[in-house]
MOPAC internal coordinates of N, CA, C and O (Angstrom, degrees):
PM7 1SCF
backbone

  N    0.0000 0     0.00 0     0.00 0    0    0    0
  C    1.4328 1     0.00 0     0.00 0    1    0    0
  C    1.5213 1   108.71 1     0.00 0    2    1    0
  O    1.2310 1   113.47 1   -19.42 1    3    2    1
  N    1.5051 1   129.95 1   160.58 1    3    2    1
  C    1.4713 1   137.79 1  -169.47 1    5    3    2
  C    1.5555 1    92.61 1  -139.27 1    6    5    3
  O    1.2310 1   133.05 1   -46.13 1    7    6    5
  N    1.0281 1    92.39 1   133.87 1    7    6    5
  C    2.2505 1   112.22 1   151.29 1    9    7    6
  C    1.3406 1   109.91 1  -113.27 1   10    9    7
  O    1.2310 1   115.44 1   -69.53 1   11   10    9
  N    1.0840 1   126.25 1   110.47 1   11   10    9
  C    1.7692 1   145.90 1   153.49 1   13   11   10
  C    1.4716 1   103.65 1   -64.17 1   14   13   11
  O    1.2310 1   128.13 1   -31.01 1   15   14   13
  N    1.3156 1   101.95 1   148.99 1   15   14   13
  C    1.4922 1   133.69 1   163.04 1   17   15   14
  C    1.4437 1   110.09 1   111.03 1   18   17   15
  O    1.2310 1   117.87 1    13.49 1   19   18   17
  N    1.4602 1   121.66 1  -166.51 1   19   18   17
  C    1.2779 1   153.13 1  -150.79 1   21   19   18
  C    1.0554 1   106.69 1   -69.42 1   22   21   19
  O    1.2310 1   110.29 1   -50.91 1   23   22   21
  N    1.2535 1   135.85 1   129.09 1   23   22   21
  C    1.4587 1   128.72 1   139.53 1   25   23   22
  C    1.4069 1   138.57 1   -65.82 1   26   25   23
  O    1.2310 1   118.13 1   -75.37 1   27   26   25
  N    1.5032 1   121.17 1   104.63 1   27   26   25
  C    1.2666 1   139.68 1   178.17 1   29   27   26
  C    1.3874 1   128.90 1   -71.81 1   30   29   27
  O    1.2310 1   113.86 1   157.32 1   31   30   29
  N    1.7188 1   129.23 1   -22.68 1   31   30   29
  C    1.0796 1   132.64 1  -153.13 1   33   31   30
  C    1.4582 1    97.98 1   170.87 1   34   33   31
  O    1.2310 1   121.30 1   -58.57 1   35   34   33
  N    1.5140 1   115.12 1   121.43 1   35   34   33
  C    1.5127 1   103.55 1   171.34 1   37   35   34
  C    2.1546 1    83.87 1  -147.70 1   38   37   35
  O    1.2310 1   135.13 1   -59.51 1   39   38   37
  N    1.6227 1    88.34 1   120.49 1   39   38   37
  C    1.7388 1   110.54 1  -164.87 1   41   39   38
  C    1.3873 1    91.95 1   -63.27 1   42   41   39
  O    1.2310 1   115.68 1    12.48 1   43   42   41
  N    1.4247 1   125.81 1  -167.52 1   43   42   41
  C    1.2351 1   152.37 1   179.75 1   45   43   42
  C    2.0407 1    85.61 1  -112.83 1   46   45   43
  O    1.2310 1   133.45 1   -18.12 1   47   46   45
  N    1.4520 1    91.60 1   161.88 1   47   46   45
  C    1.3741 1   111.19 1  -157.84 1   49   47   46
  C    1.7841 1    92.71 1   -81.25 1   50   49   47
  O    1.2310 1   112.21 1   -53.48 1   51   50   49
  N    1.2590 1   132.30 1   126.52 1   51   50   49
  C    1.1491 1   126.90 1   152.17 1   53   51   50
  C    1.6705 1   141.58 1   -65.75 1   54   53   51
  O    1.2310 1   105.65 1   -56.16 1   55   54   53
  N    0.8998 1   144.20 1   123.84 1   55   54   53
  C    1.3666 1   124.51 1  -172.59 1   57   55   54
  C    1.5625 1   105.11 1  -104.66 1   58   57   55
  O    1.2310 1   110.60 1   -83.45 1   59   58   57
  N    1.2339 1   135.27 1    96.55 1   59   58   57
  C    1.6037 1   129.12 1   171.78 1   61   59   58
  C    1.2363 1   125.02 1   -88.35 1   62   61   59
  O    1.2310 1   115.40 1  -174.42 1   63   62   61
  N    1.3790 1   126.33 1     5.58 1   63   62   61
  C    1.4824 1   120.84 1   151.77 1   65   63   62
  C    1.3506 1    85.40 1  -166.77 1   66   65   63
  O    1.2310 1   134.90 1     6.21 1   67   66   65
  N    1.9612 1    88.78 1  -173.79 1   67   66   65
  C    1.5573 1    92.59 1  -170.55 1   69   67   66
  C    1.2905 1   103.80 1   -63.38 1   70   69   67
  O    1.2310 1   110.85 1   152.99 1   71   70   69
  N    1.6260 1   134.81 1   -27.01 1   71   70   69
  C    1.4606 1   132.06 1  -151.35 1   73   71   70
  C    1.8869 1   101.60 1  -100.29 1   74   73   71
  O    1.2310 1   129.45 1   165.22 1   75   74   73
  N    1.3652 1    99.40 1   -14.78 1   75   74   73
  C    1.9829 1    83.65 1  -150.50 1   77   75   74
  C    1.7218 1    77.87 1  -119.25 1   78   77   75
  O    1.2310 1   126.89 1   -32.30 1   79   78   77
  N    1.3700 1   104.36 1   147.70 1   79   78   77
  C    1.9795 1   106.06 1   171.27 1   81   79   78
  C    1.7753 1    94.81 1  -152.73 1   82   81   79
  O    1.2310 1   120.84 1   -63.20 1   83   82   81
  N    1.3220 1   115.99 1   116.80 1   83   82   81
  C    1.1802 1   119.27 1  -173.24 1   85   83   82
  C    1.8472 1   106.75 1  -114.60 1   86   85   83
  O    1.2310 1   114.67 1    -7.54 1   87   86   85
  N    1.8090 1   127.71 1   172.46 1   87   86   85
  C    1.4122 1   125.22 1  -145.48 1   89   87   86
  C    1.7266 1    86.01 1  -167.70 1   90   89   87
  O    1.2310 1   125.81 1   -58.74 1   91   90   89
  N    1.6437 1   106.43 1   121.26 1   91   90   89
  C    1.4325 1   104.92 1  -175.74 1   93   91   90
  C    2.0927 1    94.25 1  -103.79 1   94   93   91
  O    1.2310 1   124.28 1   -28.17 1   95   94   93
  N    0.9941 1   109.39 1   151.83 1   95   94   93
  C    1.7886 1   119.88 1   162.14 1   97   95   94
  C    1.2034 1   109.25 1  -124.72 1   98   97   95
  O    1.2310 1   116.80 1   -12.92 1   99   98   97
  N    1.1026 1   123.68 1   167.08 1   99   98   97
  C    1.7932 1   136.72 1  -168.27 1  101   99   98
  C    1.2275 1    85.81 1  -142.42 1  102  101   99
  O    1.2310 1   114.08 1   -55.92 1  103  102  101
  N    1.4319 1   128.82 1   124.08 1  103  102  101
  C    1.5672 1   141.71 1   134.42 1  105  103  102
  C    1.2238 1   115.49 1  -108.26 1  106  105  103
  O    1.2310 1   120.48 1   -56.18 1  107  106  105
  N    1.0961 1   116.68 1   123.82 1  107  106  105
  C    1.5294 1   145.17 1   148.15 1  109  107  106
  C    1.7369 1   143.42 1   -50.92 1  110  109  107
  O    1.2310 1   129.10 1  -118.75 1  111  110  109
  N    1.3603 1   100.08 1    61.25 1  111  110  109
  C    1.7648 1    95.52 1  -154.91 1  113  111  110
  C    1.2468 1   125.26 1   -61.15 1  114  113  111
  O    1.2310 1   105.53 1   -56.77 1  115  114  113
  N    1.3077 1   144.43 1   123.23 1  115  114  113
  C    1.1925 1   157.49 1   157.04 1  117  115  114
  C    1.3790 1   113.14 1   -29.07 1  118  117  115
  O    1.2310 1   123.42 1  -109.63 1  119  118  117
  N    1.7118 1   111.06 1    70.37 1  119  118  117
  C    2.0243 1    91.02 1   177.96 1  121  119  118
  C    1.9154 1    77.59 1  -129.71 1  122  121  119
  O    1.2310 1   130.30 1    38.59 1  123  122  121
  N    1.3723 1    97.73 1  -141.41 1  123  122  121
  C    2.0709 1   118.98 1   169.38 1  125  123  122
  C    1.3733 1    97.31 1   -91.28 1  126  125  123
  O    1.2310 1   117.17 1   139.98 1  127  126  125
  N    0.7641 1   122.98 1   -40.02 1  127  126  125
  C    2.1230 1    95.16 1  -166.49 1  129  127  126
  C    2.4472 1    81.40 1  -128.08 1  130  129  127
  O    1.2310 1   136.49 1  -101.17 1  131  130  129
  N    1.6696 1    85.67 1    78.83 1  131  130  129
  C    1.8714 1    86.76 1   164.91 1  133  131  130
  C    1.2453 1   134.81 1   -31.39 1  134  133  131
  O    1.2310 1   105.93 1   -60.30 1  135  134  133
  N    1.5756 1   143.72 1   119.70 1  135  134  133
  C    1.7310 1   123.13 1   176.50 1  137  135  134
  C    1.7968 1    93.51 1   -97.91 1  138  137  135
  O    1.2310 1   129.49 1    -0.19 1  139  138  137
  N    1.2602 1    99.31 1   179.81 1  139  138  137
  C    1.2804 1   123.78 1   171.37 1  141  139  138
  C    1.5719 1   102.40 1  -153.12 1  142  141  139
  O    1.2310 1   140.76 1   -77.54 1  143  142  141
  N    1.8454 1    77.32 1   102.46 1  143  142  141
  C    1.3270 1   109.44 1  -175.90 1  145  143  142
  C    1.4827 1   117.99 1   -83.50 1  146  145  143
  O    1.2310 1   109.33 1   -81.19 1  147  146  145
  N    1.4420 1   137.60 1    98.81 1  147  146  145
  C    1.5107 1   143.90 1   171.79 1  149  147  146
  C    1.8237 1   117.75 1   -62.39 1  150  149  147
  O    1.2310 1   124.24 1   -88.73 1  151  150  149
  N    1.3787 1   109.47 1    91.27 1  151  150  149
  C    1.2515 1   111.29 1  -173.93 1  153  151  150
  C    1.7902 1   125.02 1  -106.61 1  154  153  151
  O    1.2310 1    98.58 1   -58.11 1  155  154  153
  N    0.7766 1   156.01 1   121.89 1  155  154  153
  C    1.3449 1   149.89 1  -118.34 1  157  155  154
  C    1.3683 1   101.55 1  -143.43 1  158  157  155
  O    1.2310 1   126.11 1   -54.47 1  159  158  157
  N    2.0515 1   105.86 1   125.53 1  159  158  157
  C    1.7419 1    94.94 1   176.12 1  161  159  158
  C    1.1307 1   112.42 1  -119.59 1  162  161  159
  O    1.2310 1   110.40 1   -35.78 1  163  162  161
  N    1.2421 1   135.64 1   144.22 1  163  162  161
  C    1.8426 1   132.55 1  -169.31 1  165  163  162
  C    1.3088 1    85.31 1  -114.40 1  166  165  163
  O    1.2310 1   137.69 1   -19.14 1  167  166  165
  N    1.6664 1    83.34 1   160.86 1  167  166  165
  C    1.7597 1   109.73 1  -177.77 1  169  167  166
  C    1.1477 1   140.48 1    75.87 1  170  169  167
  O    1.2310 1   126.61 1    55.38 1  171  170  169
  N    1.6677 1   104.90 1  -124.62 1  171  170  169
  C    1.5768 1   117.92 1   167.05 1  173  171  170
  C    1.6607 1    95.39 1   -87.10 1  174  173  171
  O    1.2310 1   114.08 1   176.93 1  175  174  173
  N    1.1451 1   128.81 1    -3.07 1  175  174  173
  C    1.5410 1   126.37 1  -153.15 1  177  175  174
  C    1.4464 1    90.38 1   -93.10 1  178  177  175
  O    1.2310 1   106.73 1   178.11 1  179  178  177
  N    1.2563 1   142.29 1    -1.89 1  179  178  177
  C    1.1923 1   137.44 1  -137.25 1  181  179  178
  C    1.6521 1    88.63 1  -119.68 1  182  181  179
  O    1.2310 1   114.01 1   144.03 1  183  182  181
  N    1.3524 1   128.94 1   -35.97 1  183  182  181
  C    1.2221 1   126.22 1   169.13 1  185  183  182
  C    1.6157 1   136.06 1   -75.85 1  186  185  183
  O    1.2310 1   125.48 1   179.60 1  187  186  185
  N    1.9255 1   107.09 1    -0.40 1  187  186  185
  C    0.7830 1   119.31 1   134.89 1  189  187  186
  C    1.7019 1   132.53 1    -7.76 1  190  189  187
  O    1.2310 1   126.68 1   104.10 1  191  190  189
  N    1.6750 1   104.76 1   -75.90 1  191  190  189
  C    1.1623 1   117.65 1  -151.83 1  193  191  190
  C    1.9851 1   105.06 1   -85.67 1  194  193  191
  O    1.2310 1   130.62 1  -179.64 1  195  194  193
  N    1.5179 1    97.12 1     0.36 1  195  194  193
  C    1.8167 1   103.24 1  -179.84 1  197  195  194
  C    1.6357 1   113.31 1   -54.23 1  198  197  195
  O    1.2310 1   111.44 1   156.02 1  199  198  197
  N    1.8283 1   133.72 1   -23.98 1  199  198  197
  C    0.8204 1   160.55 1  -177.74 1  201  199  198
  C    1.2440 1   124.84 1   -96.07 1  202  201  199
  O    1.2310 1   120.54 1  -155.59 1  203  202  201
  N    1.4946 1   116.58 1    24.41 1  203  202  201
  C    1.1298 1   137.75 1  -160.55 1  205  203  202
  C    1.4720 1   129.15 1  -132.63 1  206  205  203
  O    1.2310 1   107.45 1   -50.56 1  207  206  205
  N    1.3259 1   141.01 1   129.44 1  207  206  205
  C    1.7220 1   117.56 1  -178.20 1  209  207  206
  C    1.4738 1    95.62 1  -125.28 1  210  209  207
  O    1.2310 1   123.77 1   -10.07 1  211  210  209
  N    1.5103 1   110.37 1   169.93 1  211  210  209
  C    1.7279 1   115.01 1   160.14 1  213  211  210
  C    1.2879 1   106.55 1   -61.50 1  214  213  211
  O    1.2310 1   113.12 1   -41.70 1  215  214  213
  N    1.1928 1   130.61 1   138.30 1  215  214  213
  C    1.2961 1   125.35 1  -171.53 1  217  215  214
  C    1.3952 1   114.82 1   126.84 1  218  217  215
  O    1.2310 1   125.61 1   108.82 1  219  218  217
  N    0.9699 1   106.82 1   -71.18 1  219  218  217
  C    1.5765 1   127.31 1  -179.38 1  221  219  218
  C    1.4480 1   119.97 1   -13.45 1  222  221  219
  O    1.2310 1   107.95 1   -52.63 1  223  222  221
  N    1.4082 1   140.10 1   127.37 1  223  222  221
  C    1.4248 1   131.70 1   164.62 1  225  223  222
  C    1.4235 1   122.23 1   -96.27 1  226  225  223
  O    1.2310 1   118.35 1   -87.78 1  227  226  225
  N    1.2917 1   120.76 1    92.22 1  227  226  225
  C    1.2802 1   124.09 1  -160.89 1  229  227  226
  C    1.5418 1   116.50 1  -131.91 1  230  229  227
  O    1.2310 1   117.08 1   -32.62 1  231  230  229
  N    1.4726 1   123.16 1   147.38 1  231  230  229
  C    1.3589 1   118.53 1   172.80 1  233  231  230
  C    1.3247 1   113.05 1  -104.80 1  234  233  231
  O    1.2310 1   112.74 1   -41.87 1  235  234  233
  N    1.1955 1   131.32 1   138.13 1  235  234  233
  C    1.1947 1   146.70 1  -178.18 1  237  235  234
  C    1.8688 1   125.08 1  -125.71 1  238  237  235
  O    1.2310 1   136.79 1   -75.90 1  239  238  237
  N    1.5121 1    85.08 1   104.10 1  239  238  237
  C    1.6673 1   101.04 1   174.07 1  241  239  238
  C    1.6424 1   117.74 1   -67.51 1  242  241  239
  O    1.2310 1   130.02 1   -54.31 1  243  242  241
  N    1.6490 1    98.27 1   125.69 1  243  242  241
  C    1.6277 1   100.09 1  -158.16 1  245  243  242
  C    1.5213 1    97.97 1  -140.20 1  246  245  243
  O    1.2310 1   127.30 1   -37.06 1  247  246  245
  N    1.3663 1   103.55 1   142.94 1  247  246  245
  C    1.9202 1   103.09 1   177.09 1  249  247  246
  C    1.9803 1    96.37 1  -111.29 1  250  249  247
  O    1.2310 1   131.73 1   -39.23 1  251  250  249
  N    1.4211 1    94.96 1   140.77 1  251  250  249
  C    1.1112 1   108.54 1   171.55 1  253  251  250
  C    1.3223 1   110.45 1   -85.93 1  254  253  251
  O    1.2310 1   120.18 1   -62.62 1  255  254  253
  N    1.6928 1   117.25 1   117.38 1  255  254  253
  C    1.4820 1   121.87 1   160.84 1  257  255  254
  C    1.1727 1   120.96 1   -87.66 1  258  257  255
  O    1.2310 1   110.14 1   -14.23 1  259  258  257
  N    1.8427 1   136.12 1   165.77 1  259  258  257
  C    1.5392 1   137.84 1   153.64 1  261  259  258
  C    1.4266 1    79.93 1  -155.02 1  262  261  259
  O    1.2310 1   142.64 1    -8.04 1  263  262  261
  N    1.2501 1    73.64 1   171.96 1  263  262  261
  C    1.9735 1   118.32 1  -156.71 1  265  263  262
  C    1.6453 1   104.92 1  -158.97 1  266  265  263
  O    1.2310 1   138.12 1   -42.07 1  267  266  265
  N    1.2596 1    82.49 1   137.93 1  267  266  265
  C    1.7908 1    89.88 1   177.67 1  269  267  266
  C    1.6201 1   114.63 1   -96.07 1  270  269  267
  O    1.2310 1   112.98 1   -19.42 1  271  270  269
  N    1.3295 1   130.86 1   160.58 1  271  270  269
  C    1.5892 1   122.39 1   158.78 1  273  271  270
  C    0.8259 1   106.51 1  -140.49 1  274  273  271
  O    1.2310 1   119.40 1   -20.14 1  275  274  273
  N    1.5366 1   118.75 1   159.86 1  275  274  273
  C    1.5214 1   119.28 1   170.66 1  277  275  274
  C    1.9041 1    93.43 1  -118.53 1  278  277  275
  O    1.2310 1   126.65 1   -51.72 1  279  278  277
  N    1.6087 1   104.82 1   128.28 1  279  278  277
  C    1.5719 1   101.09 1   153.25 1  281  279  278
  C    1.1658 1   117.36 1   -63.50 1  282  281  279
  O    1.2310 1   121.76 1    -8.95 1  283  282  281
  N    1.7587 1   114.23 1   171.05 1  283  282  281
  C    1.1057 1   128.27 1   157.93 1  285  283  282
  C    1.6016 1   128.23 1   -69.73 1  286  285  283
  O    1.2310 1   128.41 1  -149.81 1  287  286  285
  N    1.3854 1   101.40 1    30.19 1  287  286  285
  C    1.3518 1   124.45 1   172.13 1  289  287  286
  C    1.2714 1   103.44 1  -130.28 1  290  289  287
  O    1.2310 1   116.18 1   174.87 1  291  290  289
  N    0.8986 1   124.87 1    -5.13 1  291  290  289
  C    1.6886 1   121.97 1   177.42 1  293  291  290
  C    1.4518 1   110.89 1    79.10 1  294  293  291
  O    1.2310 1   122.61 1  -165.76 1  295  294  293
  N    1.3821 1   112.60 1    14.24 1  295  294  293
  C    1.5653 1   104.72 1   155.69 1  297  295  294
  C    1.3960 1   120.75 1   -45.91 1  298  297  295
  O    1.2310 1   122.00 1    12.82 1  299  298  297
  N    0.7942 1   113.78 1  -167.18 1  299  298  297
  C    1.7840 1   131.96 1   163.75 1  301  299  298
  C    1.4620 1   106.88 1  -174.01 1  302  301  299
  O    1.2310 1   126.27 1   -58.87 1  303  302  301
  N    1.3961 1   105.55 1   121.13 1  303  302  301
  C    1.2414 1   144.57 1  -164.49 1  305  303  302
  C    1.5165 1   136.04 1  -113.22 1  306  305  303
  O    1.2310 1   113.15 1   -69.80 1  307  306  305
  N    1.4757 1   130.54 1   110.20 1  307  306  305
  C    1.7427 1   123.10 1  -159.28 1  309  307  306
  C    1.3218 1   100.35 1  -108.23 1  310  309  307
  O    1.2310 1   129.78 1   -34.41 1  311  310  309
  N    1.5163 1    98.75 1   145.59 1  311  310  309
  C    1.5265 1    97.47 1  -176.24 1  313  311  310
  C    1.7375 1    90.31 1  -149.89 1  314  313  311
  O    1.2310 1   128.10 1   -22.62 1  315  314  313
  N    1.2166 1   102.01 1   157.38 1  315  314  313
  C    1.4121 1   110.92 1  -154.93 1  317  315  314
  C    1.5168 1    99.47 1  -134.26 1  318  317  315
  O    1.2310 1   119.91 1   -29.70 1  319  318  317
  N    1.4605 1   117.77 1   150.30 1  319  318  317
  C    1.4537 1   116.79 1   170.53 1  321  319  318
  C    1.5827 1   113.88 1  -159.22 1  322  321  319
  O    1.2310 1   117.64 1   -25.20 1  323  322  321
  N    1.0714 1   122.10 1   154.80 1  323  322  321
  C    1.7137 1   126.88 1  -167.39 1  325  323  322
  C    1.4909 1    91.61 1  -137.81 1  326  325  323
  O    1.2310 1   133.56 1   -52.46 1  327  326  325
  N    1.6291 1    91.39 1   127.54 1  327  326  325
  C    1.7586 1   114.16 1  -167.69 1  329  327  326
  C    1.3678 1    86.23 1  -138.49 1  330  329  327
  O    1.2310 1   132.31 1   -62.93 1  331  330  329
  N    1.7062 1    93.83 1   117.07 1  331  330  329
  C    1.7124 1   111.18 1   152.58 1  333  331  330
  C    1.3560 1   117.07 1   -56.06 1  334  333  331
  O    1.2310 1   115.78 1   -32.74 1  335  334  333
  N    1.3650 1   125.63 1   147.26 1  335  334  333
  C    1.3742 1   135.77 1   144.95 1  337  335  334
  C    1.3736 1   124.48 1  -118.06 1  338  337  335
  O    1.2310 1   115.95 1   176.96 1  339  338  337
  N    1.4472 1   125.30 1    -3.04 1  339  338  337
  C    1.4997 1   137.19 1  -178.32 1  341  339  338
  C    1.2750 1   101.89 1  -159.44 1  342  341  339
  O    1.2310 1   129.68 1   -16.34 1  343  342  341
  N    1.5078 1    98.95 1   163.66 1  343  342  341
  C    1.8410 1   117.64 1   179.69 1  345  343  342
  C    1.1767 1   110.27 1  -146.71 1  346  345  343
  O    1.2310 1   107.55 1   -25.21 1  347  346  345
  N    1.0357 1   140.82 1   154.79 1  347  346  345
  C    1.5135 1   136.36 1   170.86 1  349  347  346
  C    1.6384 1   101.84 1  -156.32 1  350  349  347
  O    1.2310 1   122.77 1   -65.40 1  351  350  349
  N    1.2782 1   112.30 1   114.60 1  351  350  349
  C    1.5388 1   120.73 1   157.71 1  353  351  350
  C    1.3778 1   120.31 1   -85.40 1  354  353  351
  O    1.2310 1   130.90 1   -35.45 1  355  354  353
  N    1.5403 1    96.58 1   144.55 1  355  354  353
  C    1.5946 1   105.60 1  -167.14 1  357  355  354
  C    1.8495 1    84.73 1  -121.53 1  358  357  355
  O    1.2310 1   120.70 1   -41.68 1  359  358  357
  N    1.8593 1   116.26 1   138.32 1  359  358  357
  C    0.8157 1   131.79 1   154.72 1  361  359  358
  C    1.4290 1   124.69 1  -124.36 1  362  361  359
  O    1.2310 1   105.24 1   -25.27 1  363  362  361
  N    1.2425 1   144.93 1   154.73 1  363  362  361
  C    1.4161 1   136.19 1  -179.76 1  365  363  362
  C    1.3889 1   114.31 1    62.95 1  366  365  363
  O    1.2310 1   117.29 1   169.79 1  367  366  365
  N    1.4199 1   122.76 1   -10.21 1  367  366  365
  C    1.2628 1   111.11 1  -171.41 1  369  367  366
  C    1.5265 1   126.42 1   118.75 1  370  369  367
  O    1.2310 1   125.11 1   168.64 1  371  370  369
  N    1.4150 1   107.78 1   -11.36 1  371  370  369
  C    1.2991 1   142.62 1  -179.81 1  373  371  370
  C    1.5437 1   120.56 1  -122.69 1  374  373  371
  O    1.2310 1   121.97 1   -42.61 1  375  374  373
  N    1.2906 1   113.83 1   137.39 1  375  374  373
  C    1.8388 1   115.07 1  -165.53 1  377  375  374
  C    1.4311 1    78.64 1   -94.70 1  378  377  375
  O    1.2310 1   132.59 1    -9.92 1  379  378  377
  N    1.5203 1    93.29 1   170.08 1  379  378  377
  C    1.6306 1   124.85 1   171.52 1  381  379  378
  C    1.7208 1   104.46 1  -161.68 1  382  381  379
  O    1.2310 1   127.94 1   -72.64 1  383  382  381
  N    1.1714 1   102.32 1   107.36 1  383  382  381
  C    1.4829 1   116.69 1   177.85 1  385  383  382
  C    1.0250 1    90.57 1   -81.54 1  386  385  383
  O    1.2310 1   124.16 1   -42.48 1  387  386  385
  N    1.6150 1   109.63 1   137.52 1  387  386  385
  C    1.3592 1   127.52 1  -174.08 1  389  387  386
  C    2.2915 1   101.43 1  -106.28 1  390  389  387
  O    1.2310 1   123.36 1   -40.55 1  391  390  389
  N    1.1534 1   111.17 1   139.45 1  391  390  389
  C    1.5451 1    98.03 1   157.40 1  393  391  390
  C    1.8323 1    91.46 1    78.35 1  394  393  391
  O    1.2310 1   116.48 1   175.23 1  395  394  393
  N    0.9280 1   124.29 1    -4.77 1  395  394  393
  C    1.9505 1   123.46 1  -175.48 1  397  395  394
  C    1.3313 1   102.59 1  -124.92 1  398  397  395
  O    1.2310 1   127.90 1   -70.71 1  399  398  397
  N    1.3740 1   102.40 1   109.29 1  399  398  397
  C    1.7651 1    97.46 1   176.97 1  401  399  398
  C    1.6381 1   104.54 1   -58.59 1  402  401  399
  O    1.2310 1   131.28 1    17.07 1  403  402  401
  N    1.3976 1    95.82 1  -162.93 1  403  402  401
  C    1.8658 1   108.73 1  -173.63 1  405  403  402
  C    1.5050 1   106.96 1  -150.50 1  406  405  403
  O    1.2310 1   139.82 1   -40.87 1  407  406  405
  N    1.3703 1    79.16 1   139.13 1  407  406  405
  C    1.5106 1    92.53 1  -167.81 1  409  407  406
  C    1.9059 1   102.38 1  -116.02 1  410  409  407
  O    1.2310 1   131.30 1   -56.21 1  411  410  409
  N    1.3905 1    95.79 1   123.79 1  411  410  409
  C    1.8035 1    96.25 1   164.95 1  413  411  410
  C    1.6077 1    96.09 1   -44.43 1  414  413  411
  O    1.2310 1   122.10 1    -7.48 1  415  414  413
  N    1.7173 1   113.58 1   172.52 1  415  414  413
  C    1.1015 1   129.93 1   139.90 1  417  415  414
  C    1.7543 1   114.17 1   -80.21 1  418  417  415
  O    1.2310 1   126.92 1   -18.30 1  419  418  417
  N    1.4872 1   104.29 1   161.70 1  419  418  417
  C    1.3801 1   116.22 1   179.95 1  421  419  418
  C    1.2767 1   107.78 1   -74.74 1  422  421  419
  O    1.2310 1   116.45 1   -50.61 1  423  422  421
  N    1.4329 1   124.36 1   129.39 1  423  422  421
  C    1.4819 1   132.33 1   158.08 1  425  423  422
  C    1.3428 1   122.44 1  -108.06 1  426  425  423
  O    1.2310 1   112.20 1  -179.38 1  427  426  425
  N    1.2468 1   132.33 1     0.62 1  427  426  425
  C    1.2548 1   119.21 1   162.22 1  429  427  426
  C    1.5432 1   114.39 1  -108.95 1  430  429  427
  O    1.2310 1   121.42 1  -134.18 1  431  430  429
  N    1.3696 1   114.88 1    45.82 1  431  430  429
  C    1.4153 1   105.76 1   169.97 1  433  431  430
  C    1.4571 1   107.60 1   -70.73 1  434  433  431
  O    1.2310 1   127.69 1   -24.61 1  435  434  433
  N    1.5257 1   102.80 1   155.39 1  435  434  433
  C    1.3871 1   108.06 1   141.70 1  437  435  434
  C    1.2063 1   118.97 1  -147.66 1  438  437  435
  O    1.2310 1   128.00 1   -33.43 1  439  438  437
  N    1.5978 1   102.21 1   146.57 1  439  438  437
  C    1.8016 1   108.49 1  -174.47 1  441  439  438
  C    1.4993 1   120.93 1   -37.36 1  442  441  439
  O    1.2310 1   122.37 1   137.22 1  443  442  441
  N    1.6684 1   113.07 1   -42.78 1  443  442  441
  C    1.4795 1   100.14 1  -162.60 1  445  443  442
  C    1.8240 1    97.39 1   -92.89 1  446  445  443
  O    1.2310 1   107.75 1   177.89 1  447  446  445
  N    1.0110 1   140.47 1    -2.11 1  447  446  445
  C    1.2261 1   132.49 1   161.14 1  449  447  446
  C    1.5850 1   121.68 1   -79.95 1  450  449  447
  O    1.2310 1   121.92 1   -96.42 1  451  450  449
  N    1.6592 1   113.94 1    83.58 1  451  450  449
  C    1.0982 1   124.09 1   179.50 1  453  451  450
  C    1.4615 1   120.05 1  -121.00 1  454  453  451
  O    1.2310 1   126.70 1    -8.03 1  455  454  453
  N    1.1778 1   104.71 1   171.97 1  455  454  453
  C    1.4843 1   101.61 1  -179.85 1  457  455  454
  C    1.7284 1   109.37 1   -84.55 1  458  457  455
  O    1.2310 1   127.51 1    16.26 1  459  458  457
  N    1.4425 1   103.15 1  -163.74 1  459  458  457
  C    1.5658 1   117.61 1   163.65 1  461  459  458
  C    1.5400 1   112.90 1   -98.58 1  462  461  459
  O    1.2310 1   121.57 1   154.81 1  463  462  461
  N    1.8171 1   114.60 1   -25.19 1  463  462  461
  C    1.1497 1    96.14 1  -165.80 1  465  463  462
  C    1.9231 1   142.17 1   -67.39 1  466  465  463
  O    1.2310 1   119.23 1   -36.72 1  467  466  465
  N    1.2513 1   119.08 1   143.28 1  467  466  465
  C    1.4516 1   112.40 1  -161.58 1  469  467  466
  C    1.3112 1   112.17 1   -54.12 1  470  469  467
  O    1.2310 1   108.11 1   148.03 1  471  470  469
  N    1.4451 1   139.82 1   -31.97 1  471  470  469
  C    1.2504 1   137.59 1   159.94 1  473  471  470
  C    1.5346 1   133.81 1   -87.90 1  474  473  471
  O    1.2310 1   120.10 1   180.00 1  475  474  473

């Protein structure tokens, strides 16, 4: 999945233990009634966003997480979260993936040189 638009807010890197360090962004989508979307990057994913300003018009590929809880009342409780793994700013009219090499397309295909595999 992708979120388009603006960048509103991109936090300073958190560190929450020695092992886990997580990084919030704010995008702003461009429709009639705008959201400001809070998207969250863990890890190495978090340095992602060093290449980045408020401002920025960028799309960002994000997986939706949930998690269940139970209180100490025996509720059970959903909680939901959207974690970037990519960004790409578009200027002039043209994207530029930042941090993703690039690959030509293939030109010497040919149809009858295929594999076996089922997908």
């Amino acid at each position: 999945m992708e979120v388009s638009g603006k960048i509103k807010v991109i936090e300073t890197t958190q560190q929450v233990s020695d092992s886990f360090k997580k990084r919030e962004l704010v995008v702003t989508t461009d429709e009639q009634y705008p959201q400001h979307i809070s998207i969250g990057f863990v890890q190495d994913k978090c340095d992602l966003l060093n290449n980045f300003n408020v401002g920025d018009d960028v799309t960002v590929s994000i997986n939706l997480r949930g998690r269940e809880w139970v209180n100490p009342k025996g509720e059970t409780k959903y909680f939901n979260d959207i974690q970037g793994w990519r960004i790409v700013k578009f200027t002039e009219g043209s994207n530029i993936t930042v941090n993703e090499p690039v690959f030509e397309p293939a030109t010497n295909y040919k149809e009858e040189e295929h594999d076996d595999l089922p997908f």
